[in-house]
C-alpha atoms as a printed R data frame, in Angstrom:
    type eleno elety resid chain resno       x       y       z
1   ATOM     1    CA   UNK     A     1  34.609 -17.096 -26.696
2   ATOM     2    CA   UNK     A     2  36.201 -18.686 -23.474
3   ATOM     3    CA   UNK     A     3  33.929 -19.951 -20.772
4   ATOM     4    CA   UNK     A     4  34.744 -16.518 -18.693
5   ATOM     5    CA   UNK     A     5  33.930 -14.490 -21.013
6   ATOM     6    CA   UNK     A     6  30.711 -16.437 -21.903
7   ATOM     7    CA   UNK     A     7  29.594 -16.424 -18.101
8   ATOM     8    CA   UNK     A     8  30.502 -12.754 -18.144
9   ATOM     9    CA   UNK     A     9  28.409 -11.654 -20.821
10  ATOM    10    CA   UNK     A    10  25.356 -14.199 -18.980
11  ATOM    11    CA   UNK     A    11  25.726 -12.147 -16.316
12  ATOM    12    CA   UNK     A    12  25.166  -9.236 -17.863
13  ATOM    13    CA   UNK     A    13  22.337 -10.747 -19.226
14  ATOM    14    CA   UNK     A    14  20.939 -12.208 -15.902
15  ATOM    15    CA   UNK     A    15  21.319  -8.380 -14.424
16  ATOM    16    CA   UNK     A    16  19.219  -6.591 -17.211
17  ATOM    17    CA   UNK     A    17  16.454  -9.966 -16.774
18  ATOM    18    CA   UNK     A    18  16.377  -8.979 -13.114
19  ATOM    19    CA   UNK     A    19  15.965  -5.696 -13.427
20  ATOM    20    CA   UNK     A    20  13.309  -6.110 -16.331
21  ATOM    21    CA   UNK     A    21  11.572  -8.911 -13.701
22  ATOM    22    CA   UNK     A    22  11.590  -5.972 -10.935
23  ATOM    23    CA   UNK     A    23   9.975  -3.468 -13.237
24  ATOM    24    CA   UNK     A    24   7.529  -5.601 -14.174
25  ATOM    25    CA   UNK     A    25   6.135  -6.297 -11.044
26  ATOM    26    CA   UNK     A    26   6.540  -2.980 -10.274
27  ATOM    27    CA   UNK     A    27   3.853  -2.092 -12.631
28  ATOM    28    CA   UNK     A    28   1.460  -5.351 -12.051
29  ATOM    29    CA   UNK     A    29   1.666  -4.135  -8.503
30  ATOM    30    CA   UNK     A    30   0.490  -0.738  -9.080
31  ATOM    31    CA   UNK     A    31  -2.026  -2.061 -11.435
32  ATOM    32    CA   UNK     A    32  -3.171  -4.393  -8.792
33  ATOM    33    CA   UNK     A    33  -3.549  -1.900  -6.435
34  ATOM    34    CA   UNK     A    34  -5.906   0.231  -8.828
35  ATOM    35    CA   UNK     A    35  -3.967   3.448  -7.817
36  ATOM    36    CA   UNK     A    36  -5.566   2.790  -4.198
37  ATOM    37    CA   UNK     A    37  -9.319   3.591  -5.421
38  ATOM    38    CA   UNK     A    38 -10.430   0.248  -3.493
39  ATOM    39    CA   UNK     A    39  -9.327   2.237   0.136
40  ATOM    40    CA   UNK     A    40 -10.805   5.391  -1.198
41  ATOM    41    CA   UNK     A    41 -13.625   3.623  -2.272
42  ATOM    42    CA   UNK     A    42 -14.366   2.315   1.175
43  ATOM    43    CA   UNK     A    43 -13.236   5.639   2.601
44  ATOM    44    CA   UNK     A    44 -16.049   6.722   0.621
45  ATOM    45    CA   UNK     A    45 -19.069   4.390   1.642
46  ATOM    46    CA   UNK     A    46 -18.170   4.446   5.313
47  ATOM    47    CA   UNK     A    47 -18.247   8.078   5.217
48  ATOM    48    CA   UNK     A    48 -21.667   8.139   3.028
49  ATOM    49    CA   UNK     A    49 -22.919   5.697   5.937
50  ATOM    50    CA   UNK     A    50 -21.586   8.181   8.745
51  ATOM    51    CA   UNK     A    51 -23.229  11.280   7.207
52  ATOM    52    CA   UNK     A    52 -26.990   9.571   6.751
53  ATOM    53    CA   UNK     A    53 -26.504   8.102  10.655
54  ATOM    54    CA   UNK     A    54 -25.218  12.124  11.946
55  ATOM    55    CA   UNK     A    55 -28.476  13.221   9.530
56  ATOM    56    CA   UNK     A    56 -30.684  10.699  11.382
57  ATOM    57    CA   UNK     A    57 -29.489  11.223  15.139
58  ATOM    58    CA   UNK     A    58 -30.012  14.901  14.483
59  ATOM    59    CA   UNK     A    59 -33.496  14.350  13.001
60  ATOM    60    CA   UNK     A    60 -34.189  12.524  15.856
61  ATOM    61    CA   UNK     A    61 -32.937  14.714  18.666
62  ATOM    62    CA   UNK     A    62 -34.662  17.561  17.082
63  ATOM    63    CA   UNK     A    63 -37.801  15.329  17.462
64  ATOM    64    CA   UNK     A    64 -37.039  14.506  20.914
65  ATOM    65    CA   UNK     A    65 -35.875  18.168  21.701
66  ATOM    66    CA   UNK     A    66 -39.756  18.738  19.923
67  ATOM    67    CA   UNK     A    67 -41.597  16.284  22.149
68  ATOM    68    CA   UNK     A    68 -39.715  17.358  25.444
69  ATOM    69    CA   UNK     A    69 -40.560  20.871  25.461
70  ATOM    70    CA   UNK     A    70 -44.385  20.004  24.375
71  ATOM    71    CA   UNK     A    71 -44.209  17.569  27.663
72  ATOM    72    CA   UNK     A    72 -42.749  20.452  29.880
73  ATOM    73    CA   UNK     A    73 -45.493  22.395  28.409
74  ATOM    74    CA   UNK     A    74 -47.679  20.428  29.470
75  ATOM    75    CA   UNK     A    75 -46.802  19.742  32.955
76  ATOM    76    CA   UNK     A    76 -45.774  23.789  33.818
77  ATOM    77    CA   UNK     A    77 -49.983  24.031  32.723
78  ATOM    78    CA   UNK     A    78 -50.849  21.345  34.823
79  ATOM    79    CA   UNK     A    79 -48.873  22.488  37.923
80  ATOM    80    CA   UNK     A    80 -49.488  26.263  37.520
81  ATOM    81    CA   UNK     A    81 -53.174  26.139  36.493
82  ATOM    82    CA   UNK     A    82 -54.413  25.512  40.450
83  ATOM    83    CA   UNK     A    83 -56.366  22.899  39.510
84  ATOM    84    CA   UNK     A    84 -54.460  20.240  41.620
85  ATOM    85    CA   UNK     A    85 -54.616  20.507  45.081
86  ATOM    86    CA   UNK     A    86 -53.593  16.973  45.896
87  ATOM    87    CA   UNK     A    87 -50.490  17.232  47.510
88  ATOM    88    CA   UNK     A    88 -49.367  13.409  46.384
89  ATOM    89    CA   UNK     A    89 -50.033  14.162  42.895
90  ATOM    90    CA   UNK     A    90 -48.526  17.963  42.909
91  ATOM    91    CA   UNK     A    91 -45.693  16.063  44.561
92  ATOM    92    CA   UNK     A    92 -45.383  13.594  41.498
93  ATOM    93    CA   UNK     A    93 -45.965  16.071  38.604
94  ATOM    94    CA   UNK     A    94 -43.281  18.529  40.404
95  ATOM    95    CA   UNK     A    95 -40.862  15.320  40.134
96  ATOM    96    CA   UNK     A    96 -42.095  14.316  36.665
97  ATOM    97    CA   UNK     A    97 -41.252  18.130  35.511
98  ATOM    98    CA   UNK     A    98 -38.011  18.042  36.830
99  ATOM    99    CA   UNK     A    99 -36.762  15.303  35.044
100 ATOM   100    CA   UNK     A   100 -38.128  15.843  31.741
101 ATOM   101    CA   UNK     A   101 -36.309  19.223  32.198
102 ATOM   102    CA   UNK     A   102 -33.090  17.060  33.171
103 ATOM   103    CA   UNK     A   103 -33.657  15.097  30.038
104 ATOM   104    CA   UNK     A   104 -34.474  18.563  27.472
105 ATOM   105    CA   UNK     A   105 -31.385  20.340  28.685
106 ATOM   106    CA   UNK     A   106 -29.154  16.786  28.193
107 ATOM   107    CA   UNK     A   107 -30.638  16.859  24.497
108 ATOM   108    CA   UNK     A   108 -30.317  21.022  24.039
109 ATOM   109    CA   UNK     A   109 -26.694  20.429  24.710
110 ATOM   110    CA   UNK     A   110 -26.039  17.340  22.198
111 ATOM   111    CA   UNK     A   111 -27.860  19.290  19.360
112 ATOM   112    CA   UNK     A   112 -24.858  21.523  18.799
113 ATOM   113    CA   UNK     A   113 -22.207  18.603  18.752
114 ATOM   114    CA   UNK     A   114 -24.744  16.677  16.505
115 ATOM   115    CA   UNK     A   115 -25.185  19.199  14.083
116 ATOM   116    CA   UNK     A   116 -21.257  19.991  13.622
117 ATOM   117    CA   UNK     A   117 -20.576  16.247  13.420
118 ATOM   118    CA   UNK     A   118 -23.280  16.348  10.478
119 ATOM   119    CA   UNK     A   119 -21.634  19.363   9.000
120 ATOM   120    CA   UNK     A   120 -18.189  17.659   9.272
121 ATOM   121    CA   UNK     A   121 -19.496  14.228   7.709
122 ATOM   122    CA   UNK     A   122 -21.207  15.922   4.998
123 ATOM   123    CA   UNK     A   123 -18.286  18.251   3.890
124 ATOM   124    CA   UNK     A   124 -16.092  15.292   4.184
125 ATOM   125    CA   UNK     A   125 -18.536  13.323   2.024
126 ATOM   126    CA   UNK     A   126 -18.116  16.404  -1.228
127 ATOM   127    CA   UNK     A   127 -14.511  16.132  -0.351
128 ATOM   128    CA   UNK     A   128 -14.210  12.072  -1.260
129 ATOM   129    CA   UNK     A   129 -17.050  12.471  -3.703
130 ATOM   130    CA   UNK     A   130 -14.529  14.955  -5.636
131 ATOM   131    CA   UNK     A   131 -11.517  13.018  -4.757
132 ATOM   132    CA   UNK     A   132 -12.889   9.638  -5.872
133 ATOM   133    CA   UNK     A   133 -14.366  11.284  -8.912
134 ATOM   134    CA   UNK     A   134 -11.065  13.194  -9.894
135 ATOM   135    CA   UNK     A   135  -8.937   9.854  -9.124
136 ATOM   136    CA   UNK     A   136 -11.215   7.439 -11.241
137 ATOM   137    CA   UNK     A   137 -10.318   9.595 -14.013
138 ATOM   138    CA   UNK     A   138  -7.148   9.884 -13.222
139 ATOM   139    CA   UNK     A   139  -6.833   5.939 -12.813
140 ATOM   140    CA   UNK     A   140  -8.451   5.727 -16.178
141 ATOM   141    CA   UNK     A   141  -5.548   6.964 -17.908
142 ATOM   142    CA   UNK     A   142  -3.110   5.778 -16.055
143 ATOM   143    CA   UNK     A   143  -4.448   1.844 -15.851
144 ATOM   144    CA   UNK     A   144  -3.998   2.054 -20.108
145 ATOM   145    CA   UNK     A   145  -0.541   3.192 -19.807
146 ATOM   146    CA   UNK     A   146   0.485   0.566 -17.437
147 ATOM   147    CA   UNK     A   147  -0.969  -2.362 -19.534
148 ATOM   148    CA   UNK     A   148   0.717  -0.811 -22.081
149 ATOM   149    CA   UNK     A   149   3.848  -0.657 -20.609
150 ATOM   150    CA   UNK     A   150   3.492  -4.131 -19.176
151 ATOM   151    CA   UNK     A   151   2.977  -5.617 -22.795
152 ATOM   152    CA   UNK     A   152   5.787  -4.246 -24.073
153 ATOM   153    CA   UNK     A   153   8.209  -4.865 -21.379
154 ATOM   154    CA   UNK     A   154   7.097  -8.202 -20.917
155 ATOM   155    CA   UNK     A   155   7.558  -8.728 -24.653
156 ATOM   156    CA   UNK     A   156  11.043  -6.787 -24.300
157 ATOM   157    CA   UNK     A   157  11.887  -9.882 -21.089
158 ATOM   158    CA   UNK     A   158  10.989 -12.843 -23.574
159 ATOM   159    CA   UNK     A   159  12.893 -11.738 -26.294
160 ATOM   160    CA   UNK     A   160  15.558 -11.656 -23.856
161 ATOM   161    CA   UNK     A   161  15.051 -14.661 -21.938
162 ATOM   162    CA   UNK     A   162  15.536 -16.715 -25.077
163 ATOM   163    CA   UNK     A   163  18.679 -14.535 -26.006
164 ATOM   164    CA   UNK     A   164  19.887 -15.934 -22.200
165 ATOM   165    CA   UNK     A   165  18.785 -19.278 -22.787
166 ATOM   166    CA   UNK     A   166  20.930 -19.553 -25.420
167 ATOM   167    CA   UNK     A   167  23.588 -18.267 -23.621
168 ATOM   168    CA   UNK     A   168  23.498 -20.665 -21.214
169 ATOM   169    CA   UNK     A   169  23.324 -23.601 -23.361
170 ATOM   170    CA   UNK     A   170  27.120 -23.096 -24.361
171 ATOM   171    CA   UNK     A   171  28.482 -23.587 -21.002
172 ATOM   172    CA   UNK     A   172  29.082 -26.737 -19.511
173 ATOM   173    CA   UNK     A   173  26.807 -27.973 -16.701
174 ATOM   174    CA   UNK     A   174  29.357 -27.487 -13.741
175 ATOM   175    CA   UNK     A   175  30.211 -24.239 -14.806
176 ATOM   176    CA   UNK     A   176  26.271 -22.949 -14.998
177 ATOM   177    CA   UNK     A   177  25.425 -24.592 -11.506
178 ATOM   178    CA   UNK     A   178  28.289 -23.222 -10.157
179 ATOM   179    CA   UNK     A   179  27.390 -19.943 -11.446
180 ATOM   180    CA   UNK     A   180  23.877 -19.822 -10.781
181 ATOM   181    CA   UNK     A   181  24.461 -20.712  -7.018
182 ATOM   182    CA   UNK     A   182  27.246 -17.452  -6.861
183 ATOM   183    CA   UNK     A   183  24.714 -15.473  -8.716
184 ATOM   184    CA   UNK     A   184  21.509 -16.259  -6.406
185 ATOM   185    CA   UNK     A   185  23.770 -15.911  -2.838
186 ATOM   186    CA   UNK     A   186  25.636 -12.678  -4.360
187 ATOM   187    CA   UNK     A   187  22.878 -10.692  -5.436
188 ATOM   188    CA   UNK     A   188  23.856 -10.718  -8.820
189 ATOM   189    CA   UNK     A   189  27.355 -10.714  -8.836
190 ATOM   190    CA   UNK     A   190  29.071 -14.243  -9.358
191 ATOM   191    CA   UNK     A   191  31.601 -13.347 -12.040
192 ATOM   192    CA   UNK     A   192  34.345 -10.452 -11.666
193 ATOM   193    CA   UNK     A   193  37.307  -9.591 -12.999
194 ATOM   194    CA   UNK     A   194  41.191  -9.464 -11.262
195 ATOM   195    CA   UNK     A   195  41.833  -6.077 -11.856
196 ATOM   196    CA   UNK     A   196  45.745  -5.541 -11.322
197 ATOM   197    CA   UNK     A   197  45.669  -8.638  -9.407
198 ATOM   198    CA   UNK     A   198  42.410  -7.341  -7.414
199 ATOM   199    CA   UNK     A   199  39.697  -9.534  -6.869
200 ATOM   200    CA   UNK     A   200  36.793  -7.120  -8.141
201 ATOM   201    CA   UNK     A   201  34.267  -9.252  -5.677
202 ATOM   202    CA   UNK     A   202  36.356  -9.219  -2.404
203 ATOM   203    CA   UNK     A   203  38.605  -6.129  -3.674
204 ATOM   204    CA   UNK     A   204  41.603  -8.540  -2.005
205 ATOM   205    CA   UNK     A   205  44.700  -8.818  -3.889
206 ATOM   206    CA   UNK     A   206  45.217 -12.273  -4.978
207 ATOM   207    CA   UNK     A   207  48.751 -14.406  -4.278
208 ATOM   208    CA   UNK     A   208  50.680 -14.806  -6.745
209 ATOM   209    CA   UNK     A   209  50.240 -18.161  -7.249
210 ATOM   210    CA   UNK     A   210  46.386 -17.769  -7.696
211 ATOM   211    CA   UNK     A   211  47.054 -15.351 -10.270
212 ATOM   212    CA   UNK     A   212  49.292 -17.836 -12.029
213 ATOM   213    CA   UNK     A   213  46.788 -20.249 -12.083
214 ATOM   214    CA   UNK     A   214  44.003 -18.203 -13.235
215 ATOM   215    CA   UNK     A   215  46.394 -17.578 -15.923
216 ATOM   216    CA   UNK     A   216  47.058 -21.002 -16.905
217 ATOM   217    CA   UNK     A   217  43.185 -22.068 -16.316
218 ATOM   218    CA   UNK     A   218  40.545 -22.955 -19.260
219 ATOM   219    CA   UNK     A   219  38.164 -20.851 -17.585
220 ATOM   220    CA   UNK     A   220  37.644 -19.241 -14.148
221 ATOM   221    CA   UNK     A   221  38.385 -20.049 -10.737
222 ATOM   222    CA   UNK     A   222  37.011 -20.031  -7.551
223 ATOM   223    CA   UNK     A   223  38.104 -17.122  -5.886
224 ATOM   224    CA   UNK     A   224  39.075 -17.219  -1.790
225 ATOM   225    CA   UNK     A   225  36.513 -15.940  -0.349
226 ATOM   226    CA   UNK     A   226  34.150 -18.186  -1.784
227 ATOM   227    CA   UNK     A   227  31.771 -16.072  -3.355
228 ATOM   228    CA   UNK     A   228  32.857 -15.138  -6.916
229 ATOM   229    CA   UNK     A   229  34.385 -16.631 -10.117
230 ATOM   230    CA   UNK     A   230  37.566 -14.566 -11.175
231 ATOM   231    CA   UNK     A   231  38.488 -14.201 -14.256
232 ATOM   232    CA   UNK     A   232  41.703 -12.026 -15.978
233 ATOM   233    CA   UNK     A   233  41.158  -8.694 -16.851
């Protein structure tokens, strides 16, 4: 085998290894990301913590809304009852009344907002609940596939890792640099072949004395534009 055809069939080689090194971190990604169940997760809890705070400010406007109409009570006895006929202190209650009245209606009208932001954090709360029940599950599955997968295609990478390490051990040191820098800067792509005297990197037809002396040469050459090996097809 010539030292074109060698760094021909390492390429092919190095494609398949690159392609087997993006699938696997495709799948130690997803498996890393748990199939998002650490988001929903948190989703979850600050949702849980939203629904007990919406249950508590209702709980306590209801006892506010409880306490304020006891207090009006009180104070619609006090000034309707004729028993105070101070002026100064009919004067004060009359002012006291009107605010706590101020402050019931202010709480009457936050009830109703309360309650549907309750309603909405609880229903949203059996939404997750399902979701993060139905995903786990899901996950469960899905996590034992992915190791799986992972095993074997790392496995499947090794095996060929030492088939391109072998590969590369029969071509000389120049050669191999050389075509490892083309291979890194050309995403992939460092050897092609002259095609009818077509550079299949460039797709520029070669001189003819470049083609002569890819003819005459050991192995490949340089091609013009300076980012691919050539060698005859």
């Amino acid at each position: 085998m010539t030292i074109a055809q060698s760094l021909l069939s390492l390429q092919d080689t190095d494609q398949v290894l690159a392609l087997r090194r993006r699938e696997y971190r495709e799948i130690d990604t997803e498996l890393s990301s748990e199939g998002g169940l650490p988001e929903l997760r948190e989703s979850f809890e600050k949702t849980k913590i939203r629904k007990l705070e919406s249950k508590v400010e209702s709980a306590r406007l209801e006892s506010d809304l409880a306490m304020l109409k006891n207090e009006v009570g009180e104070l619609e006895t006090r000034l309707y009852s004729g028993s105070i006929t101070n002026v100064r202190e009919l004067t004060a209650i009359e002012t006291e009344h009107s605010l706590v009245r101020r402050n019931l209606a202010q709480i009457e009208e936050s009830i109703a907002p309360a309650e549907v932001a309750a309603e909405h954090a609880r229903q949203q709360l059996e939404d997750l609940t399902q979701e993060l029940s139905d995903r786990e599950k899901s996950w469960d599955t899905r996590q034992l596939e992915l190791r799986h997968e992972k095993a074997k295609r790392g496995t499947a990478f090794n095996e060929l890792l030492e088939i391109r390490n072998v590969e590369a051990s029969q071509i000389p040191d120049e050669d191999l640099a050389r075509y490892t820098r083309l291979f890194r800067s050309n995403r992939g792509i460092a050897v092609v072949k002259v095609d009818r005297g077509v550079c299949g990197g460039c797709a520029v037809r070669l001189p003819v004395g470049e083609l002569t002396r890819l003819r005459a040469a050991d192995g490949p050459i340089p091609c013009s534009c300076g980012r691919a090996l050539l060698t005859e097809q």
